[in-house]
N, C-alpha and C positions, 0 to 999 in steps of 0.2 A: 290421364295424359301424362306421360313423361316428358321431362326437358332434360337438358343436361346445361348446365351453366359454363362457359368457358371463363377464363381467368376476365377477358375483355369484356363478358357483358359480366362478371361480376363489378367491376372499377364503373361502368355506366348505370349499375343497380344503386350502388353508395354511393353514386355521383347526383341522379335521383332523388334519391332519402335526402342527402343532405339539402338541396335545393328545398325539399318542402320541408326539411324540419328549419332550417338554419331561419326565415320568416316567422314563423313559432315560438323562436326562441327569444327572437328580437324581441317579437312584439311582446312577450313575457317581461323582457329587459326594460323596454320603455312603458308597461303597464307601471313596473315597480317603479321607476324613475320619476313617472307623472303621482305615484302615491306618494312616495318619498319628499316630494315637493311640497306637501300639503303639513307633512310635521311642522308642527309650532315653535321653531326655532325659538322664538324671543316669545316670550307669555308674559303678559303684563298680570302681578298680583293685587298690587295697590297701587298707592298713590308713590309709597315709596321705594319700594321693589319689582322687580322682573325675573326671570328665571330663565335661561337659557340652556335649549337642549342640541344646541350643535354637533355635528360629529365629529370628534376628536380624530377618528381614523378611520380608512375602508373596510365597508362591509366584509364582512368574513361568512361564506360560500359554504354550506356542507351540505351530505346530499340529506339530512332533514332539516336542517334549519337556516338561517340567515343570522348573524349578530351582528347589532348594531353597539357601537361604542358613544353614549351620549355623555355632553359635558354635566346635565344636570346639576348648575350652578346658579344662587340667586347673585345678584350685583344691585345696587342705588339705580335706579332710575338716572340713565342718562350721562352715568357717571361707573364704568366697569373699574373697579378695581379688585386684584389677589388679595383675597385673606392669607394671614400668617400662618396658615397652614395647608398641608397636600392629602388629596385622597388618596385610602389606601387601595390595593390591588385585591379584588375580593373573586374568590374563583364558585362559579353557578357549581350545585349540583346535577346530574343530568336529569331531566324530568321531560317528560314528553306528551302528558296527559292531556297538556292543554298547550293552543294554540298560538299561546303570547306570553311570555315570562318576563315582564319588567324589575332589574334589580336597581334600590337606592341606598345606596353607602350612606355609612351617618356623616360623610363628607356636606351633601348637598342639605340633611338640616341646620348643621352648622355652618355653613354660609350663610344661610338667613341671619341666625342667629349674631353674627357679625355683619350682616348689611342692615339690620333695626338696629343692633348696636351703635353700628357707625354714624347711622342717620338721628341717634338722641330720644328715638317713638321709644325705650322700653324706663320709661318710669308712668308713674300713677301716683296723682294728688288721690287721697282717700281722707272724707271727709264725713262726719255723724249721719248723715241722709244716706249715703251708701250702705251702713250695718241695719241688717235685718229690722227693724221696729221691734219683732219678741227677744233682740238678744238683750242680757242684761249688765253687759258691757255696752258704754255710751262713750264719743269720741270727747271727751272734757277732764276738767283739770280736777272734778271731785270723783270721777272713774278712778284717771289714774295715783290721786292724791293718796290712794284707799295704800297704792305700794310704794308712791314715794312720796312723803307728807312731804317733803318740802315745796315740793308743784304746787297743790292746795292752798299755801299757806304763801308761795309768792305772785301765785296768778289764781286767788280764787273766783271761783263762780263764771270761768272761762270755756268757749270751747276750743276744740283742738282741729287742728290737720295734721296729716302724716305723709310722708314723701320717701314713695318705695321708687330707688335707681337703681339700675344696673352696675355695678362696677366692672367687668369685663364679660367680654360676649357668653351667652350659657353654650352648656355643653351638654349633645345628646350622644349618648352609648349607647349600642345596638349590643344585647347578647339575648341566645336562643330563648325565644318567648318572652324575654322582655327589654322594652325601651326607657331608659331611663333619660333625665335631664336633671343637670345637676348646677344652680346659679349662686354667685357670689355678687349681691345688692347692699346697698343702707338706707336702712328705715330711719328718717329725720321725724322728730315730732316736736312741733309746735303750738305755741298757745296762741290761737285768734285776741288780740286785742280790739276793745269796741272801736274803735277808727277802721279796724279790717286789716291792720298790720300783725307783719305774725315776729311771735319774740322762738327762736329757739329753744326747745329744752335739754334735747340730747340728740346723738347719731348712733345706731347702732346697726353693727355690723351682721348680717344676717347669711348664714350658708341654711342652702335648702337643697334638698332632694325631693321630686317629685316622679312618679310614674308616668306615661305616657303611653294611652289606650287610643293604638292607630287601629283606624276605618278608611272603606272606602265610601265616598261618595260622587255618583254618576261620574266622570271624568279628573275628580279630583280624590286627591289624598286627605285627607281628617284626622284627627284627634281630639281627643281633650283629658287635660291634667288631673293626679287624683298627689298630696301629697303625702310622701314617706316621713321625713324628717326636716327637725331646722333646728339650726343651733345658733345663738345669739351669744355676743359677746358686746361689749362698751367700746365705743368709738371715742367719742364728745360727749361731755356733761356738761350743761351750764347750771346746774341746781343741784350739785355736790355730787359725792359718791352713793349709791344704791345698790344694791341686788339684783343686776339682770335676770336673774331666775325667777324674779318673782312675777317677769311680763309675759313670760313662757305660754302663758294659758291667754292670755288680752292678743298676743301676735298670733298665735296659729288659727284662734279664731279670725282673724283678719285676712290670713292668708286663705283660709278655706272658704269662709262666707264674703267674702269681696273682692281680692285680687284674682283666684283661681276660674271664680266663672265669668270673670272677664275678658279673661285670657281666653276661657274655654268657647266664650261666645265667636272670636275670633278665628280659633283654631278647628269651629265647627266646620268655618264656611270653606274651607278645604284650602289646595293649591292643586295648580293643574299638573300633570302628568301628561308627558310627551303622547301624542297623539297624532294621528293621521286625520284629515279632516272625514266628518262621519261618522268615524269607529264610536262604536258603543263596545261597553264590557257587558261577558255572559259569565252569569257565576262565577263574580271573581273572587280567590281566596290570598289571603294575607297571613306570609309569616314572618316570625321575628328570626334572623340566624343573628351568628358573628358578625357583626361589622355591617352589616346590613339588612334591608326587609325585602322582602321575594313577594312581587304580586304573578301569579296563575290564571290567567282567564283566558277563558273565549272571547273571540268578537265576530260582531257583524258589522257591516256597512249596510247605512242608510240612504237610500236613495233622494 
Protein backbone atom coordinates (compact mmCIF):
# COMPACT_ATOMS: atom_id res chain seq x y z
CA UNK A 1 0.00 0.00 0.00
CA UNK A 2 1.24 3.37 -0.86
CA UNK A 3 0.64 6.72 1.12
CA UNK A 4 1.93 9.75 0.58
CA UNK A 5 2.42 12.00 3.75
CA UNK A 6 1.56 15.82 3.29
CA UNK A 7 3.59 18.39 5.26
CA UNK A 8 0.05 18.56 7.65
CA UNK A 9 -0.40 15.01 8.43
CA UNK A 10 3.41 14.88 9.02
CA UNK A 11 3.05 18.04 12.02
CA UNK A 12 -0.11 15.50 13.38
CA UNK A 13 2.29 12.33 12.97
CA UNK A 14 4.96 14.20 15.56
CA UNK A 15 2.27 15.65 17.32
CA UNK A 16 1.29 11.82 18.07
CA UNK A 17 4.69 10.66 18.90
CA UNK A 18 5.15 13.24 21.03
CA UNK A 19 1.80 12.77 23.08
CA UNK A 20 2.82 9.08 23.65
CA UNK A 21 6.42 9.48 24.26
CA UNK A 22 6.34 12.83 26.19
CA UNK A 23 4.28 10.26 29.38
CA UNK A 24 7.43 7.95 28.99
CA UNK A 25 9.41 10.28 29.51
CA UNK A 26 7.88 11.65 32.60
CA UNK A 27 7.24 8.92 34.19
CA UNK A 28 11.13 7.85 33.46
CA UNK A 29 11.65 11.44 35.20
CA UNK A 30 9.53 10.88 38.36
CA UNK A 31 10.78 6.89 38.46
CA UNK A 32 14.29 8.76 39.00
CA UNK A 33 13.08 11.37 41.24
CA UNK A 34 11.05 8.73 43.60
CA UNK A 35 14.78 6.72 43.45
CA UNK A 36 16.79 9.76 44.05
CA UNK A 37 14.67 10.24 47.28
CA UNK A 38 15.68 7.16 48.85
CA UNK A 39 19.67 8.21 48.82
CA UNK A 40 20.92 8.47 52.45
CA UNK A 41 21.44 12.08 52.64
CA UNK A 42 22.60 11.94 56.28
CA UNK A 43 24.18 8.26 57.39
CA UNK A 44 24.70 7.94 60.89
CA UNK A 45 28.34 6.28 61.58
CA UNK A 46 28.64 6.20 65.32
CA UNK A 47 27.89 7.74 68.17
CA UNK A 48 30.20 10.47 67.04
CA UNK A 49 29.96 11.09 63.53
CA UNK A 50 27.61 11.15 60.41
CA UNK A 51 28.36 11.56 56.84
CA UNK A 52 26.59 13.43 54.52
CA UNK A 53 25.95 12.88 50.80
CA UNK A 54 23.76 15.74 49.61
CA UNK A 55 24.03 17.21 46.25
CA UNK A 56 26.19 20.00 45.86
CA UNK A 57 24.71 20.67 42.21
CA UNK A 58 22.18 19.32 39.38
CA UNK A 59 22.35 16.39 37.83
CA UNK A 60 24.23 16.48 34.71
CA UNK A 61 22.24 14.61 31.75
CA UNK A 62 24.22 12.81 28.91
CA UNK A 63 23.04 10.38 26.55
CA UNK A 64 24.91 7.36 28.53
CA UNK A 65 25.02 8.49 31.81
CA UNK A 66 23.62 10.64 34.58
CA UNK A 67 26.30 12.37 37.25
CA UNK A 68 25.70 13.14 40.39
CA UNK A 69 27.80 15.61 42.38
CA UNK A 70 27.72 14.46 46.27
CA UNK A 71 28.95 16.28 49.31
CA UNK A 72 30.59 13.19 50.76
CA UNK A 73 31.39 14.77 54.06
CA UNK A 74 31.69 13.34 57.69
CA UNK A 75 30.62 16.29 60.48
CA UNK A 76 30.05 15.74 64.69
CA UNK A 77 26.89 14.55 65.26
CA UNK A 78 24.47 17.26 65.50
CA UNK A 79 27.03 19.82 65.34
CA UNK A 80 28.08 20.45 61.20
CA UNK A 81 31.10 22.19 61.19
CA UNK A 82 33.95 23.10 57.81
CA UNK A 83 37.25 21.53 58.39
CA UNK A 84 40.15 23.81 57.47
CA UNK A 85 40.45 22.57 54.36
CA UNK A 86 38.62 22.17 50.66
CA UNK A 87 38.20 19.38 48.25
CA UNK A 88 40.05 19.02 45.35
CA UNK A 89 38.55 18.95 41.70
CA UNK A 90 39.18 15.27 40.53
CA UNK A 91 38.17 14.58 36.80
CA UNK A 92 36.71 10.52 36.24
CA UNK A 93 38.27 8.76 33.61
CA UNK A 94 35.71 7.62 31.00
CA UNK A 95 34.74 3.92 31.76
CA UNK A 96 31.53 2.39 30.77
CA UNK A 97 31.92 -1.25 31.73
CA UNK A 98 29.95 -1.07 34.59
CA UNK A 99 26.76 0.35 35.57
CA UNK A 100 27.72 2.78 38.54
CA UNK A 101 31.10 4.54 39.03
CA UNK A 102 31.29 5.93 42.75
CA UNK A 103 34.28 8.43 43.09
CA UNK A 104 35.74 9.48 46.91
CA UNK A 105 38.51 12.15 47.07
CA UNK A 106 40.89 11.91 49.99
CA UNK A 107 38.65 15.07 50.92
CA UNK A 108 35.93 13.04 52.59
CA UNK A 109 38.61 10.56 54.73
CA UNK A 110 40.04 13.49 55.95
CA UNK A 111 36.93 14.86 57.36
CA UNK A 112 36.58 12.09 59.41
CA UNK A 113 39.80 12.33 60.36
CA UNK A 114 39.10 15.99 61.64
CA UNK A 115 35.53 15.26 63.09
CA UNK A 116 37.33 12.23 65.73
CA UNK A 117 39.92 14.63 65.87
CA UNK A 118 37.57 17.31 66.96
CA UNK A 119 35.49 15.14 69.01
CA UNK A 120 38.90 13.98 71.45
CA UNK A 121 37.85 9.71 70.51
CA UNK A 122 41.51 9.38 68.79
CA UNK A 123 43.76 8.57 71.83
CA UNK A 124 44.28 5.14 73.42
CA UNK A 125 45.29 4.36 77.35
CA UNK A 126 47.41 1.04 76.37
CA UNK A 127 48.14 -0.86 79.38
CA UNK A 128 50.43 -4.67 80.05
CA UNK A 129 46.96 -6.81 79.45
CA UNK A 130 46.60 -5.23 76.06
CA UNK A 131 50.42 -6.80 74.76
CA UNK A 132 50.36 -10.18 73.49
CA UNK A 133 51.20 -12.65 76.66
CA UNK A 134 54.10 -14.40 74.20
CA UNK A 135 55.72 -10.78 73.57
CA UNK A 136 58.64 -10.31 75.71
CA UNK A 137 58.41 -6.87 76.16
CA UNK A 138 56.13 -6.08 79.46
CA UNK A 139 54.39 -2.60 80.10
CA UNK A 140 56.66 -1.98 83.55
CA UNK A 141 59.33 -0.04 84.96
CA UNK A 142 62.03 -3.27 84.73
CA UNK A 143 61.11 -3.52 80.67
CA UNK A 144 61.74 -0.18 80.26
CA UNK A 145 64.68 0.13 83.06
CA UNK A 146 66.68 -2.39 80.74
CA UNK A 147 67.08 1.30 78.28
CA UNK A 148 66.76 3.72 80.73
CA UNK A 149 68.21 2.69 84.16
CA UNK A 150 67.08 5.57 85.72
CA UNK A 151 63.02 4.51 85.53
CA UNK A 152 64.11 1.12 87.37
CA UNK A 153 66.05 2.82 89.85
CA UNK A 154 63.20 5.73 90.66
CA UNK A 155 60.13 3.69 90.23
CA UNK A 156 61.16 0.22 90.67
CA UNK A 157 59.06 -2.90 90.49
CA UNK A 158 56.22 -0.61 88.96
CA UNK A 159 53.85 -1.15 86.22
CA UNK A 160 53.38 1.18 83.41
CA UNK A 161 50.56 2.94 81.08
CA UNK A 162 51.08 4.65 78.04
CA UNK A 163 48.80 7.36 76.34
CA UNK A 164 48.87 7.51 72.37
CA UNK A 165 46.94 11.23 71.21
CA UNK A 166 46.52 12.66 68.47
CA UNK A 167 48.20 15.93 67.90
CA UNK A 168 46.48 17.17 64.72
CA UNK A 169 43.96 15.57 62.47
CA UNK A 170 45.72 12.48 60.26
CA UNK A 171 46.07 12.81 56.83
CA UNK A 172 45.09 10.30 54.02
CA UNK A 173 46.92 10.64 50.36
CA UNK A 174 45.41 8.96 47.52
CA UNK A 175 48.02 8.03 44.66
CA UNK A 176 47.61 5.35 42.01
CA UNK A 177 47.54 1.88 43.85
CA UNK A 178 48.20 3.28 46.97
CA UNK A 179 46.49 4.89 50.19
CA UNK A 180 48.62 6.26 52.49
CA UNK A 181 47.80 7.86 56.03
CA UNK A 182 50.29 9.71 57.71
CA UNK A 183 49.69 11.02 61.83
CA UNK A 184 51.59 13.22 64.09
CA UNK A 185 50.57 11.86 67.98
CA UNK A 186 52.52 11.69 71.59
CA UNK A 187 53.14 8.69 73.24
CA UNK A 188 53.09 9.62 77.31
CA UNK A 189 54.35 6.99 79.45
CA UNK A 190 53.73 6.54 83.01
CA UNK A 191 54.41 4.61 86.11
CA UNK A 192 51.27 3.16 87.91
CA UNK A 193 51.84 3.93 91.54
CA UNK A 194 50.29 1.20 94.23
CA UNK A 195 47.53 3.79 95.18
CA UNK A 196 46.59 3.65 91.25
CA UNK A 197 48.13 7.15 90.69
CA UNK A 198 50.31 7.57 87.73
CA UNK A 199 53.73 9.64 88.05
CA UNK A 200 54.94 10.82 84.57
CA UNK A 201 57.90 9.57 82.89
CA UNK A 202 58.43 11.15 79.49
CA UNK A 203 56.29 12.40 76.26
CA UNK A 204 57.30 11.49 73.08
CA UNK A 205 56.82 12.84 69.95
CA UNK A 206 55.77 10.25 67.38
CA UNK A 207 55.36 10.75 63.34
CA UNK A 208 54.03 7.61 61.68
CA UNK A 209 53.25 6.47 58.18
CA UNK A 210 51.00 3.75 57.72
CA UNK A 211 49.36 2.01 54.58
CA UNK A 212 45.93 1.75 54.07
CA UNK A 213 44.38 -1.59 52.31
CA UNK A 214 40.68 -0.38 51.15
CA UNK A 215 37.77 -3.13 50.58
CA UNK A 216 34.55 -3.15 49.93
CA UNK A 217 32.04 -4.48 52.32
CA UNK A 218 28.21 -5.11 51.23
CA UNK A 219 27.21 -1.31 51.31
CA UNK A 220 30.20 -0.01 53.06
CA UNK A 221 33.73 1.08 52.54
CA UNK A 222 36.57 -0.84 54.74
CA UNK A 223 39.98 -0.97 55.41
CA UNK A 224 42.63 -1.79 57.75
CA UNK A 225 46.19 -0.43 58.49
CA UNK A 226 49.53 -2.23 57.98
CA UNK A 227 52.46 0.25 59.19
CA UNK A 228 55.42 1.76 56.92
CA UNK A 229 57.37 3.85 59.29
CA UNK A 230 57.71 5.98 62.77
CA UNK A 231 60.00 8.18 63.91
CA UNK A 232 60.39 9.31 67.52
CA UNK A 233 61.87 12.08 68.87
CA UNK A 234 61.87 13.46 72.93
CA UNK A 235 59.07 15.75 73.98
CA UNK A 236 59.31 15.73 78.21
CA UNK A 237 61.52 13.82 80.24
CA UNK A 238 61.01 13.62 84.00
CA UNK A 239 63.90 10.98 84.56
CA UNK A 240 66.84 12.84 82.74
CA UNK A 241 68.08 12.68 79.29
CA UNK A 242 68.09 9.18 77.29
CA UNK A 243 68.43 7.60 73.87
CA UNK A 244 65.27 7.69 72.04
CA UNK A 245 66.55 5.29 69.71
CA UNK A 246 66.85 2.80 71.91
CA UNK A 247 62.71 2.57 72.34
CA UNK A 248 62.56 2.11 68.68
CA UNK A 249 61.99 -1.66 68.74
CA UNK A 250 59.45 -1.41 72.50
CA UNK A 251 57.11 1.41 70.17
CA UNK A 252 56.70 -0.20 66.87
CA UNK A 253 55.93 -3.23 68.66
CA UNK A 254 53.24 -1.44 70.29
CA UNK A 255 52.03 0.24 67.38
CA UNK A 256 51.65 -3.16 65.42
CA UNK A 257 50.49 -5.62 68.05
CA UNK A 258 48.09 -3.18 69.95
CA UNK A 259 47.20 0.23 68.50
CA UNK A 260 46.98 -1.05 64.88
CA UNK A 261 44.28 -3.77 65.32
CA UNK A 262 42.37 -1.63 67.19
CA UNK A 263 42.09 0.62 64.98
CA UNK A 264 41.76 -2.08 62.24
CA UNK A 265 38.86 -3.74 64.35
CA UNK A 266 37.08 -0.39 63.73
CA UNK A 267 38.02 0.43 60.34
CA UNK A 268 36.85 -3.33 59.43
CA UNK A 269 33.30 -2.41 60.13
CA UNK A 270 33.15 -0.18 57.11
CA UNK A 271 31.31 3.27 56.50
CA UNK A 272 28.44 3.71 54.22
CA UNK A 273 28.56 4.69 50.73
CA UNK A 274 25.83 6.86 49.33
CA UNK A 275 23.15 4.62 48.31
CA UNK A 276 19.63 4.38 46.91
CA UNK A 277 17.42 2.30 49.09
CA UNK A 278 17.84 -1.45 48.07
CA UNK A 279 20.88 -1.18 45.68
CA UNK A 280 23.01 -4.01 46.33
CA UNK A 281 26.66 -3.91 44.57
CA UNK A 282 27.68 -6.77 41.65
CA UNK A 283 31.19 -7.35 41.26
CA UNK A 284 32.38 -4.28 42.58
CA UNK A 285 35.99 -3.29 41.94
CA UNK A 286 38.17 -0.68 43.73
CA UNK A 287 41.07 1.43 42.54
CA UNK A 288 43.37 3.67 44.02
CA UNK A 289 44.13 6.98 41.25
CA UNK A 290 45.32 10.50 42.20
CA UNK A 291 43.51 12.10 44.69
CA UNK A 292 41.00 9.67 44.94
CA UNK A 293 39.45 5.84 44.86
CA UNK A 294 37.07 4.80 41.92
CA UNK A 295 34.58 2.07 42.87
CA UNK A 296 32.93 0.19 39.40
CA UNK A 297 29.99 -2.07 40.06
CA UNK A 298 26.97 -3.37 38.95
CA UNK A 299 23.77 -3.22 40.89
CA UNK A 300 20.66 -4.56 41.36
CA UNK A 301 17.52 -3.68 43.27
CA UNK A 302 15.90 -5.65 45.81
CA UNK A 303 12.52 -5.93 46.03
Amino acid sequence: MLAWLTTESLEIMFFFLLMQICPLVNKAVEDLNTELKTLNVLAKVDKYAEIEYSMVSSPEVSKSSIDLSLKGEFYNIGKHQEPPFSPTAISLPPQTDKMLYIALSAFTPNSAGFVYNKAGVLSLYITDDMVPKASPFRLNTKTFGVFIPQIAKQFPGLMMKLLLKTEESPKVSFEPKNATLQTSATMTAYAIQPNGTLSPLFVLNVESSVTAHLFLSGMNIAGSLSLNKMKLTLGTSYVGQFQVGTLDTIFQMVLKMVVIPIVNAQLEKGYPLPALKKMQLINPQLQILKDYMLIGTDVQFIS
